[in-house]
C-alpha positions as CSV (number, residue, x, y, z in Angstrom):
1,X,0.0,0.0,0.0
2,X,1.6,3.6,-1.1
3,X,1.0,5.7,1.8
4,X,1.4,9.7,2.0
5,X,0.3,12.0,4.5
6,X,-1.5,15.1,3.0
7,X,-0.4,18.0,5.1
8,X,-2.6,20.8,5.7
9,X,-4.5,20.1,2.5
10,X,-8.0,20.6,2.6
11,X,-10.7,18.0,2.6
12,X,-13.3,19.5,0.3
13,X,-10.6,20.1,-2.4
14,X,-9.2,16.2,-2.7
15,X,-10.4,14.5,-5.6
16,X,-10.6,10.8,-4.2
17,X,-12.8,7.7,-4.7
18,X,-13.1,7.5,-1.2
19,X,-13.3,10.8,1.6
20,X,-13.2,9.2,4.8
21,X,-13.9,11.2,8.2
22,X,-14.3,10.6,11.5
23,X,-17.7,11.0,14.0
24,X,-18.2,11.1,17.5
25,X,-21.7,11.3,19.1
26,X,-22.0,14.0,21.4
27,X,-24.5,13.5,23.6
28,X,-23.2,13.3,27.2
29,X,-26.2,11.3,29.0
30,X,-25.1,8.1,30.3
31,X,-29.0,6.6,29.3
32,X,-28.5,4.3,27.1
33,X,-31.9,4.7,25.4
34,X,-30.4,8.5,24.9
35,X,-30.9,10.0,21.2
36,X,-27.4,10.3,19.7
37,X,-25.9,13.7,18.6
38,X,-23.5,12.6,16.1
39,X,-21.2,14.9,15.2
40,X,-17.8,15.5,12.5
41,X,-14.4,15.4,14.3
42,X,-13.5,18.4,11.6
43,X,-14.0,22.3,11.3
44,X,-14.1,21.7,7.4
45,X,-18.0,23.6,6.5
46,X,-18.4,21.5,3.6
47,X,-17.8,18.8,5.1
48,X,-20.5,19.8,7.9
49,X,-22.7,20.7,5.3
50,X,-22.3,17.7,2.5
51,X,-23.3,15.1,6.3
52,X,-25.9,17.6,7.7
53,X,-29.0,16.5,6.7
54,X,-28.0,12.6,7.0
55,X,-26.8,13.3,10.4
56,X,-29.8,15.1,11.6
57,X,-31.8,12.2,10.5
58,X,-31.7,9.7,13.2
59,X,-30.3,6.8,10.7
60,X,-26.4,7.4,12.0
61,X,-25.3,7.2,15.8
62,X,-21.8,7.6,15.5
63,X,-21.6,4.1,17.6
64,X,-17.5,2.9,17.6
65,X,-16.9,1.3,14.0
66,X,-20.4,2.7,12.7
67,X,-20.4,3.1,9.1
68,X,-22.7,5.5,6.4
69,X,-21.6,6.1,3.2
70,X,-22.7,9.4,1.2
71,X,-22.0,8.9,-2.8
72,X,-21.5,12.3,-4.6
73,X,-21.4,14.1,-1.4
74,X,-22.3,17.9,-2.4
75,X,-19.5,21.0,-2.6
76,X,-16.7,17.9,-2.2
77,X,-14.6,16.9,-4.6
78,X,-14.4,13.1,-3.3
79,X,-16.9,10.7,-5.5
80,X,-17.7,8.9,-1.9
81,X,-17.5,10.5,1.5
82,X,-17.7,7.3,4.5
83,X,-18.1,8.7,7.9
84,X,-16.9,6.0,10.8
85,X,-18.3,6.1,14.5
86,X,-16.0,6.2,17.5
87,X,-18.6,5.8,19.6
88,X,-19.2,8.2,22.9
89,X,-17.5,11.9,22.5
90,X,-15.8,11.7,26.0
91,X,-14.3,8.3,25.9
92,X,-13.0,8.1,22.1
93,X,-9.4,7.9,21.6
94,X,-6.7,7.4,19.1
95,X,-7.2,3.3,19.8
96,X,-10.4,3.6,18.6
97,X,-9.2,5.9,15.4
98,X,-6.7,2.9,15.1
99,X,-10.2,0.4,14.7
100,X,-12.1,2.8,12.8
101,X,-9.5,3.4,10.2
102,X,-9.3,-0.1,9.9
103,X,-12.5,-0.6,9.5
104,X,-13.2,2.1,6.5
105,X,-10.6,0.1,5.1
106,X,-12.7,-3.4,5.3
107,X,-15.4,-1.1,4.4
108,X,-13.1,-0.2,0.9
109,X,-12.2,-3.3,-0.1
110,X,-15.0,-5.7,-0.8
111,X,-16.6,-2.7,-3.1
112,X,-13.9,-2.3,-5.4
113,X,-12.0,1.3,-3.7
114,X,-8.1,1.2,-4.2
115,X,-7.5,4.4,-2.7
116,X,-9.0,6.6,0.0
117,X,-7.9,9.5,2.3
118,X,-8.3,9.9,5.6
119,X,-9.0,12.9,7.3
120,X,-7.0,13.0,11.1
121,X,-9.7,13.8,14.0
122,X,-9.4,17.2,15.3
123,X,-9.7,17.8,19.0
124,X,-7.7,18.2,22.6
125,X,-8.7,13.9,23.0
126,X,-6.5,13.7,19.5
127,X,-2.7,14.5,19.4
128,X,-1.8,14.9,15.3
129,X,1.3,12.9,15.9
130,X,-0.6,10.2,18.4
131,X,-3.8,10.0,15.7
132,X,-1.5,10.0,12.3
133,X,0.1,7.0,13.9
134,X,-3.0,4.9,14.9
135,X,-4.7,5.4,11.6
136,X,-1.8,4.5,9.7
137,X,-1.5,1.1,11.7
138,X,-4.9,0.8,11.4
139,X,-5.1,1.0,7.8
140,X,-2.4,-1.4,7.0
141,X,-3.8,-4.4,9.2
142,X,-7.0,-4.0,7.7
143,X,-5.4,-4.3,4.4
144,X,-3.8,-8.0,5.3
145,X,-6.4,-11.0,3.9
146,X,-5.5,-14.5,4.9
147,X,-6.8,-16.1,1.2
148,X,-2.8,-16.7,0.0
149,X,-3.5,-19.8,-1.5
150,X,-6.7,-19.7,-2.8
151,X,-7.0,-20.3,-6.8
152,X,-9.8,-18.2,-7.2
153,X,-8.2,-15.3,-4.9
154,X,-9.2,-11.7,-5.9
155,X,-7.0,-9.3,-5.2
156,X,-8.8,-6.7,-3.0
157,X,-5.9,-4.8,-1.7
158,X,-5.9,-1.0,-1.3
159,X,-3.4,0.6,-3.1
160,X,-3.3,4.0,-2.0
161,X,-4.1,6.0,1.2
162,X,-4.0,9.6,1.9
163,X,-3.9,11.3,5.9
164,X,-4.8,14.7,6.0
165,X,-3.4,16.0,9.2
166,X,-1.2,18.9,10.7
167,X,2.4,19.2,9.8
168,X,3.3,17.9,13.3
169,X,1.9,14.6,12.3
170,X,4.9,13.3,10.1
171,X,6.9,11.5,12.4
172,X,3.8,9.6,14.0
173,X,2.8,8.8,11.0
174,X,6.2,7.4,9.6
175,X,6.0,5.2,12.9
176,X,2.6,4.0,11.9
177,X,3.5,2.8,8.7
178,X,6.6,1.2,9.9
179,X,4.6,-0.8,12.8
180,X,1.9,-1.6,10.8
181,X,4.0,-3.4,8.0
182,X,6.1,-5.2,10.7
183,X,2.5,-6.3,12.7
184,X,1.5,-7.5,8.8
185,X,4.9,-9.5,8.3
186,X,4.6,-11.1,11.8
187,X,1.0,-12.3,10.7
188,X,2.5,-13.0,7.1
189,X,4.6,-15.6,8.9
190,X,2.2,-17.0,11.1
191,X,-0.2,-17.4,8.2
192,X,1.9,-19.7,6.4
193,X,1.0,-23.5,6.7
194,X,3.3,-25.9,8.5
195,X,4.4,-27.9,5.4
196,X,5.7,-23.9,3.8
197,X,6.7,-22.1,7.1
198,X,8.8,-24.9,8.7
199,X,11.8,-24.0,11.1
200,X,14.3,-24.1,8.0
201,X,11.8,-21.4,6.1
202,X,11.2,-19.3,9.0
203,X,15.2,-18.9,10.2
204,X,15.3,-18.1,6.0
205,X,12.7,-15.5,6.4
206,X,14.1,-13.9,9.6
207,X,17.7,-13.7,7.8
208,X,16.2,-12.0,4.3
209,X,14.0,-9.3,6.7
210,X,17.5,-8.9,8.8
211,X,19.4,-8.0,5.3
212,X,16.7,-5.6,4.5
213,X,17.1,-3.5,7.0
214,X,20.5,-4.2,8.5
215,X,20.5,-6.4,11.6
216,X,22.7,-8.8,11.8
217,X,21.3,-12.4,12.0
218,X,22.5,-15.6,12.1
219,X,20.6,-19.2,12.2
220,X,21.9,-22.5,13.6
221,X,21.0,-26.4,13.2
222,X,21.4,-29.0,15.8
223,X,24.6,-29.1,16.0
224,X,24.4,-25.3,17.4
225,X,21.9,-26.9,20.2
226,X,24.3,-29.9,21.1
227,X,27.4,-27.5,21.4
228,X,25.6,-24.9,23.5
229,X,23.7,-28.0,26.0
230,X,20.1,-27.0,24.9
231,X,18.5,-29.9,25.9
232,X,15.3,-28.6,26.7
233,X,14.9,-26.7,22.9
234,X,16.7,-30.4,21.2
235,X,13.8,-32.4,23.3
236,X,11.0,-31.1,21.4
237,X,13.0,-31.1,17.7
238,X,14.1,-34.6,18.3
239,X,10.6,-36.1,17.3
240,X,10.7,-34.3,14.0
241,X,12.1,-35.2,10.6
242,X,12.8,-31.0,10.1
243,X,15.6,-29.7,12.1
244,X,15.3,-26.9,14.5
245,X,16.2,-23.4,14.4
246,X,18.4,-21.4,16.4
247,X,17.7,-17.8,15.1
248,X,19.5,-14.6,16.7
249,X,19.0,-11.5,15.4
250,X,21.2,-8.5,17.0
251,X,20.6,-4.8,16.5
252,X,23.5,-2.6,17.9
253,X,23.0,1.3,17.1
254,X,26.2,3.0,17.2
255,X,24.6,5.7,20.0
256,X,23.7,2.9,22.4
257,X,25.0,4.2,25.7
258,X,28.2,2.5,26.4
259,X,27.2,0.0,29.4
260,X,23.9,0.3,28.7
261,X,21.0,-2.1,28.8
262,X,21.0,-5.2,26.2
263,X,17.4,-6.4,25.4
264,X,16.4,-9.4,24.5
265,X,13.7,-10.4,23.1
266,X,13.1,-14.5,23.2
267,X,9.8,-16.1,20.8
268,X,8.8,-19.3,20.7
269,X,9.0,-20.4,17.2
270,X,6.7,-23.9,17.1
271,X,5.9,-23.7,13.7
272,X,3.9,-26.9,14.1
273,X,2.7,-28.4,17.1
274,X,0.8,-32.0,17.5
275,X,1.3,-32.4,20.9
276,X,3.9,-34.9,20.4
277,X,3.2,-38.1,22.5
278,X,0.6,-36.1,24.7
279,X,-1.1,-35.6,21.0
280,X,-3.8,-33.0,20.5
281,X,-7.3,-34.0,19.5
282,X,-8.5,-33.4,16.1
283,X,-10.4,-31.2,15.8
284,X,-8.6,-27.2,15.1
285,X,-5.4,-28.8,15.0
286,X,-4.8,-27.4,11.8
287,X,-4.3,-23.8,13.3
288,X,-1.3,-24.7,15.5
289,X,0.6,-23.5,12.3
290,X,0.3,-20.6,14.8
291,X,2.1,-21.7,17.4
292,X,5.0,-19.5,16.1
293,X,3.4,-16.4,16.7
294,X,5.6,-15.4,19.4
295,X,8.2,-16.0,17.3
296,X,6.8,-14.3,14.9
297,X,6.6,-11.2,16.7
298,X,9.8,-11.1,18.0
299,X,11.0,-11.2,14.3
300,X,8.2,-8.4,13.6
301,X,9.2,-5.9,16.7
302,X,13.3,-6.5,14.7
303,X,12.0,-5.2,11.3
304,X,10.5,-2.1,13.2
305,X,13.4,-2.0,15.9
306,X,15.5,-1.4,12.6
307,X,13.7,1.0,11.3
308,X,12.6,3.0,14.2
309,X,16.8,3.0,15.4
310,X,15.6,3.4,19.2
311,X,19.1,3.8,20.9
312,X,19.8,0.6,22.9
313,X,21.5,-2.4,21.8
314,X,18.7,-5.7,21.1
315,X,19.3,-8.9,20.6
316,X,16.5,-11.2,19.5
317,X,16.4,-15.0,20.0
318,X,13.7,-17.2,17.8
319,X,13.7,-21.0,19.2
320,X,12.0,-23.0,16.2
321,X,10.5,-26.6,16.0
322,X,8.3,-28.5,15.3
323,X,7.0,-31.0,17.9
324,X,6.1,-34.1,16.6
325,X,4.9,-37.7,17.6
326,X,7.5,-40.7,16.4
327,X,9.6,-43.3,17.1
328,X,12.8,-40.4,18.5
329,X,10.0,-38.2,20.0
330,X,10.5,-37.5,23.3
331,X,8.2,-39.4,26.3
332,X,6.3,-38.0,29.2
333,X,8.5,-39.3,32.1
334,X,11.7,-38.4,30.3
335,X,14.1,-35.7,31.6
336,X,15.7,-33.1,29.9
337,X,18.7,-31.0,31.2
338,X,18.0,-27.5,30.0
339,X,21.2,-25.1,29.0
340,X,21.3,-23.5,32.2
341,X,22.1,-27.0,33.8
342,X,18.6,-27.7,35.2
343,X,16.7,-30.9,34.6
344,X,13.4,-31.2,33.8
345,X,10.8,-34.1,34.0
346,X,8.8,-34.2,31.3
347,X,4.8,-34.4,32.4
348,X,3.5,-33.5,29.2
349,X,4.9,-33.6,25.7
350,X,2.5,-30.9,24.8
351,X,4.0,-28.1,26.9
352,X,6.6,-27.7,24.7
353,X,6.7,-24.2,24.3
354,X,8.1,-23.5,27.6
355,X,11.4,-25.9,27.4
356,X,12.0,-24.2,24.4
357,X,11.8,-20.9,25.5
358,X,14.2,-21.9,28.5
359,X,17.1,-22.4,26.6
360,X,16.2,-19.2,24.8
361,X,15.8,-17.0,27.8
362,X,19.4,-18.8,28.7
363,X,20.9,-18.4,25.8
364,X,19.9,-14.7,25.8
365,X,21.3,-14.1,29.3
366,X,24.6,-15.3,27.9
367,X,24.5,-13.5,25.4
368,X,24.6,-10.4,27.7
369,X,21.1,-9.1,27.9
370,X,20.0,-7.1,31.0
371,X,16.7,-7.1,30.2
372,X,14.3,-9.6,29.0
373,X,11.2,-10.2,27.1
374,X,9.3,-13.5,25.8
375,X,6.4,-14.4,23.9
376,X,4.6,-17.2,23.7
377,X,1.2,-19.0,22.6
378,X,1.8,-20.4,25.4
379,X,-1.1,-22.0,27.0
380,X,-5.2,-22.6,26.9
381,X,-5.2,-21.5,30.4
382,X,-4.7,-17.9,29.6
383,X,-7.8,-18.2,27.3
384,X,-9.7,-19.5,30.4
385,X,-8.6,-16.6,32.5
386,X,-8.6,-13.9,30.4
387,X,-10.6,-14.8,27.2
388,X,-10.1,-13.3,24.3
389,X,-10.3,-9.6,25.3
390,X,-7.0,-9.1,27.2
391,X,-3.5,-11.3,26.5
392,X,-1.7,-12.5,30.0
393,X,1.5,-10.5,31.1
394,X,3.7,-11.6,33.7
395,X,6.6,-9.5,35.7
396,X,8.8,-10.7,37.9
397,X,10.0,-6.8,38.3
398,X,8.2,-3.4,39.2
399,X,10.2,-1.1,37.3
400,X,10.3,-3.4,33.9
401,X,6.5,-4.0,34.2
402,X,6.1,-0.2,34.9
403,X,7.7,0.4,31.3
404,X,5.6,-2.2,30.1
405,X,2.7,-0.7,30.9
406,X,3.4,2.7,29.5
407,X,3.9,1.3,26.3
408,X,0.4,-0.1,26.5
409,X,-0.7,3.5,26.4
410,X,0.5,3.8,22.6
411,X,0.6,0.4,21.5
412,X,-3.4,0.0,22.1
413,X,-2.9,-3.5,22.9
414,X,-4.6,-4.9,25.8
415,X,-2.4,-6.9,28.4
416,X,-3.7,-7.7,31.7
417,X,-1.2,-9.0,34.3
418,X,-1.1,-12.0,36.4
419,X,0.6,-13.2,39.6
420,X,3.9,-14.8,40.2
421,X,3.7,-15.8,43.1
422,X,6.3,-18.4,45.1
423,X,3.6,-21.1,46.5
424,X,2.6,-21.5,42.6
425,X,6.2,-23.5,42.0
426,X,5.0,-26.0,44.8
427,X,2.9,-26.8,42.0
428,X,6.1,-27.8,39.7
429,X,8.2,-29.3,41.9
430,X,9.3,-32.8,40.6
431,X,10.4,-35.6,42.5
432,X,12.9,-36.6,40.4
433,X,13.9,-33.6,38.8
434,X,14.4,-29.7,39.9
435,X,11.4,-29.1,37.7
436,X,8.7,-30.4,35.7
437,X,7.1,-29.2,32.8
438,X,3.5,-28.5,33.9
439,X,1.6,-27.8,37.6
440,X,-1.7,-29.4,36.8
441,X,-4.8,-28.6,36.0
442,X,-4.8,-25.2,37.9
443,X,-3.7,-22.0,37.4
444,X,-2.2,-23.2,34.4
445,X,-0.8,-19.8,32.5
446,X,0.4,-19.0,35.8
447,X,2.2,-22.0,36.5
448,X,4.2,-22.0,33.3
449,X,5.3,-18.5,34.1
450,X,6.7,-19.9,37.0
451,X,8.9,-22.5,34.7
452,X,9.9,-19.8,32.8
453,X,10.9,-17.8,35.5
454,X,13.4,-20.3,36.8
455,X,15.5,-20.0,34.0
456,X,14.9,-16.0,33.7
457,X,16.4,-16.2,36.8
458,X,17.2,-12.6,38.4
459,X,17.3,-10.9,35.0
460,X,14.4,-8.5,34.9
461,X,11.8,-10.3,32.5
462,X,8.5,-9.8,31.1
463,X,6.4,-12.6,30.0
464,X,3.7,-12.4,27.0
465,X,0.8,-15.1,26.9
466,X,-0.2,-14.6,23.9
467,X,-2.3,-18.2,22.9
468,X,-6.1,-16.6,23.5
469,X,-5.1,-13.3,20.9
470,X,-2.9,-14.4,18.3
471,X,-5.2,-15.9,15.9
472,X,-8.5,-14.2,15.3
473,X,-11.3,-16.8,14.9
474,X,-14.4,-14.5,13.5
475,X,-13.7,-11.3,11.5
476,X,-13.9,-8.1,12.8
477,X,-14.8,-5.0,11.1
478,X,-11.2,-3.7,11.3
479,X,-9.5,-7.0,10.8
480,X,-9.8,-10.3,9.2
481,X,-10.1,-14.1,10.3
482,X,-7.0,-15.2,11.1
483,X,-3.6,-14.2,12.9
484,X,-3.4,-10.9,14.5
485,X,0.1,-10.1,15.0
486,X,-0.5,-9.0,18.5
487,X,2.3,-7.7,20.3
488,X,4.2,-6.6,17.5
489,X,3.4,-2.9,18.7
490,X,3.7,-3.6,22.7
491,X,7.1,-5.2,22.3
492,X,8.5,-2.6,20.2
493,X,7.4,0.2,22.5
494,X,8.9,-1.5,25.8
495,X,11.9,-1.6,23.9
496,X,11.8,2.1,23.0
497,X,11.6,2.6,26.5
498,X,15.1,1.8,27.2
499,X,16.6,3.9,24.8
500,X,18.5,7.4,25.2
């Protein structure tokens, strides 16, 4: 998609298939049987005046992700002019421009528009740079379609989009368009079935992205996990005919202050998962293709990272498998010694994810990062908790959760944090080994946060439980059926944190 920003142009004056602008309704009363006042979020008069009449009907509320189209809208130049609710005045934000720019792109597509502009929101609630950014995100994921392989695919894609906002809006909306491409190549990956995206592909994929942009990155086999005592990652490889990948990826700005914090971002890259042994029923197993996602976004926060040149040095660690049933495949009731020298009993072949992420989180300590952060589709627990409205974060340190947190305030994404507390590792205690890989039936998520944080150790770590969020099972009207990409944006922002 060619993207531009439109500075101080005005709306009536743009000759576009598609005028797109933004409505809030007004009305303060908290009754929800309350007639709506919609309202334009512009001081354009034509504008005002082409949406009067419509407006005043009754038809349109301005309800969040609301649509009415106008065709020929009077004294505009624009053949169509779409105005998109955001819902009630005093609450709307730029995370809901972010949806409702997404969703006048959905609106676009299926009716044959390849181009539309965007007119920014005006308004104290709406910071140009803050607003640029969301819509430009939310454009781009709106504009990714899952149908890759389909014979009869159309090509629906909008070519062209036009923001017409303040001056001041340029560098939010550079970051926009960054992000939302990187969020698009992390659900690219994720998107691609097991037999295309194996480990092999993926370390491939991660490489080409690094020479884009000019992180170094190199990928190891086997051998790599033997030589460095992974154990735990070679465990869940060992039942599969494809080999695993070790994939680093390191970004080092030359202004990175000299003794300064390392990050290290750690994904689990399962780019097929059967359960192994412990094998997974049936039925939906085709969509653990996505159990890569968090390796995924780890590779997606890189191609922004790269972009973006935040000032701190990151290093970014993909473990990639696939975990597979056969006659090498590992057994519940074996035990693993992990790279950082602790065994593991093996409970359940399907809790993979965390014994490869061990060796990762060690592997990214050694490598010298201070700081650490993992993602993971990690378990169907965090699904129980949390549904599918907020992903699981876990902290095992105030002030790295604290930056966490403040990059939720521009990422939009919607984390909600869970306990680590010590009587949950009662729960993994093994009687034959230091560990094992599961505490039972309860508190699941919270219990493999716990594995995980044994081999975090006292570096400060955040975790990511991403498994209820990564994939998108019905479509919304901002973004289609199938993987999200979420916390491409999050990661990227905590990492911004640490720069300077």
């Amino acid at each position: 998609m060619k993207t531009e920003l439109l500075k101080g142009k005005s709306p009536s004056q743009i000759e576009t298939p598609l005028l797109v602008v933004f409505a809030t309704d007004n009305n303060a009363a908290k009754d929800k049987d309350a007639k709506a006042e919609p309202g334009l979020l512009t001081g354009d008069a034509a504008l005002k005046t082409a949406a009067e009449a419509v407006l005043a009907g009754g038809e349109f509320k301005a309800a969040a992700n609301e649509t009415l189209l106008l065709h020929a809208p009077a004294g505009l130049k624009a053949a169509r002019l779409l105005i998109v609710g955001l819902g009630k005045a005093a609450k709307a934000t730029p995370h809901d421009v972010r949806k409702a720019a997404g969703t006048a792109v959905r609106f676009a597509k299926p009716r044959g528009i390849r181009a539309l502009t965007v007119l920014a929101p005006e308004g104290a609630g709406f910071p140009a740079g803050a607003t640029a950014r969301a819509i430009a995100e939310g454009a781009l994921v709106a504009d990714f379609d899952p149908d890759t392989y389909r014979s009869d695919r159309k090509d629906q894609s909008v070519q062209s989009l036009g923001v017409i906002a303040a001056g001041e809006a340029e560098a939010g909306f550079r970051e926009g368009v960054i992000v939302g491409e990187s969020q698009n190549f992390a659900r690219y990956l994720v998107n691609e079935p097991g037999n295309r995206m194996t480990p092999t592909v993926l370390g491939q994929k991660a490489a080409e992205m690094c020479r884009e942009f000019g992180v170094k990155c190199e990928v190891y086999g086997a051998e790599k996990l033997h030589e460095l005592k992974m154990g735990a990652f070679w465990s869940v490889s060992q039942g599969s005919a494809e080999p695993p990948a070790l994939i680093v990826m390191s970004y080092e700005p030359a202004n990175a202050k000299p003794g300064g914090p390392v990050i290290g971002l750690v994904g689990k890259g399962i780019t097929f998962d059967t359960g192994g042994i412990s094998i997974k029923p049936s039925d939906n197993m085709e969509k653990m293709k996505y159990d890569m996602a968090g390796g995924a976004a780890m590779i997606g926060a890189m191609r922004a990272i790269a972009q973006l040149k935040p000032a701190v040095k990151v290093i970014g660690v993909v473990c990639a498998a696939e975990n597979m049933p056969s006659g090498t495949a590992q057994k519940p009731g074996d035990v693993q010694i992990a790279m950082s020298g602790k065994s593991i009993e093996i409970i359940n072949t399907d809790a993979e994810g965390r014994l490869v992420l061990a060796d990762g989180l060690a592997y990214a300590r050694q490598l010298g990062a201070t700081h650490l952060i993992d993602a993971a589709t990690l378990t169907g627990a965090v699904a129980v908790a949390l549904g599918t409205v907020n992903a699981g974060v876990f902290a095992n340190e105030e002030d790295t959760f604290g930056k966490f947190s403040e990059g939720l305030k521009i990422s939009g994404e919607r984390f909600w944090r869970l306990p680590l507390e010590d009587e949950y590792r009662e729960q993994i205690k093994s009687d034959i080994a230091d560990i094992k890989n599961t505490g039972g039936r309860y508190g699941g998520a919270v219990t493999a946060a716990m594995f995980l944080k044994e081999f975090a150790e006292d570096t400060p770590w955040i975790h990511l439980d991403i498994a209820s969020m990564a994939w998108v099972d019905e479509p919304k009207s901002w973004m289609a059926k199938g993987p999200s990409g979420v916390a491409v944006r999050s990661i990227v922002e905590w990492v911004r944190r640490y720069a300077g």
